[in-house]
N, C-alpha and C positions, 0 to 999 in steps of 0.2 A: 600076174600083175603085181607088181612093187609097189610097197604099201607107202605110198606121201605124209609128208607130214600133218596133216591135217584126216588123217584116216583112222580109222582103230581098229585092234587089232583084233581078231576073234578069238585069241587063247586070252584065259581070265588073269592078273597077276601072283604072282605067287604067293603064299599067307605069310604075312610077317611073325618073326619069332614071336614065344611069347615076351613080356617085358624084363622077365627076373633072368632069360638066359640072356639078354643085352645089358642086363644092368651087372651080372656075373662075369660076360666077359669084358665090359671097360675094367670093374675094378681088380683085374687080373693081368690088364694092359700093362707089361713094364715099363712102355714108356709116360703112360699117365702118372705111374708114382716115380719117376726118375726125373721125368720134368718140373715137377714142384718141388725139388732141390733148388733148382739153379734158377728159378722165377722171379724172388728175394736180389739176388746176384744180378739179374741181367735188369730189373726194374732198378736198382740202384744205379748199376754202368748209364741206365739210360738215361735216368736223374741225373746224373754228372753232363753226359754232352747236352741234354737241354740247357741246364745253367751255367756249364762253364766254356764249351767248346764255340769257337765263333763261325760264323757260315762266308767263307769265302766264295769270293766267282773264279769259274775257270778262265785262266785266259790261256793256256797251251800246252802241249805233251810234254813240251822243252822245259815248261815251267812246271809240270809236277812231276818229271821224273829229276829233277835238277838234284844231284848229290843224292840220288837215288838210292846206291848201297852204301852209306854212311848210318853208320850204326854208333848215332850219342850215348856213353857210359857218363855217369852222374852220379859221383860220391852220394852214400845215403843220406848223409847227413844235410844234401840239399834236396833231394827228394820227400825225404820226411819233415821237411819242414813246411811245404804245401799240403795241408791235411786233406782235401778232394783225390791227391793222386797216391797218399798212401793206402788205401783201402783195397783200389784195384789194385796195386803191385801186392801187396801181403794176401791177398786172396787168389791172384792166378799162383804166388809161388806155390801156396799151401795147397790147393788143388795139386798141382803134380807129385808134392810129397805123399798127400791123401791115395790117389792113383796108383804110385810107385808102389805101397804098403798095402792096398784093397786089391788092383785092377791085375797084380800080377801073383796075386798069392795062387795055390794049389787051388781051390773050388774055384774061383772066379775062371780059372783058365779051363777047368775042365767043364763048368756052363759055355766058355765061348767054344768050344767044340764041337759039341751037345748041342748047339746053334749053327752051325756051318753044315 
């Protein structure tokens, strides 16, 4: 007989760890401390579209794919002159230089190995 939702089970559940080997393994989670880099960064981005980006309505595919792969180049000296949009461009550049120098050196590539 198939046990329903409303039935219980006759095997007991199983003991939960104790607390210091959960508390052991969060703070050895790489990605716990790799996300609190980029938290700073993405709560700023996100502070920018609340106050500065406006909420448009859809009105059709035609109209948001219009000039689609047009790709605007803008002298820096008009980009750095809106101080909200210099922060994200100087912080994605420096992340890929950061990456370029960290993410491909000798140890970094022999952890993604060691990973795969």
């Amino acid at each position: 007989m198939a046990a329903g939702p409303g039935s219980r089970s006759s095997s007991p559940a199983p003991p939960a760890p104790p607390p210091s080997a959960c508390a052991a393994t969060f703070a050895s989670c790489p990605l716990r401390r790799s996300s609190s880099s980029a938290t700073p960064i993405s709560a700023y981005r996100f502070y920018l579209t609340i106050t500065n980006d406006q909420i448009r309505s859809w009105i059709s595919w035609a109209n948001t794919h219009f000039v689609f792969g047009t790709i605007n180049v803008f002298p820096a000296i008009i980009w750095r002159a809106c101080q909200p949009t210099v922060m994200p461009i100087e912080l994605s550049r420096w992340a890929v230089v950061f990456f370029t120098f960290f993410g491909f050196a000798a140890e970094a590539r022999k952890n993604y190995h060691l990973a795969s």
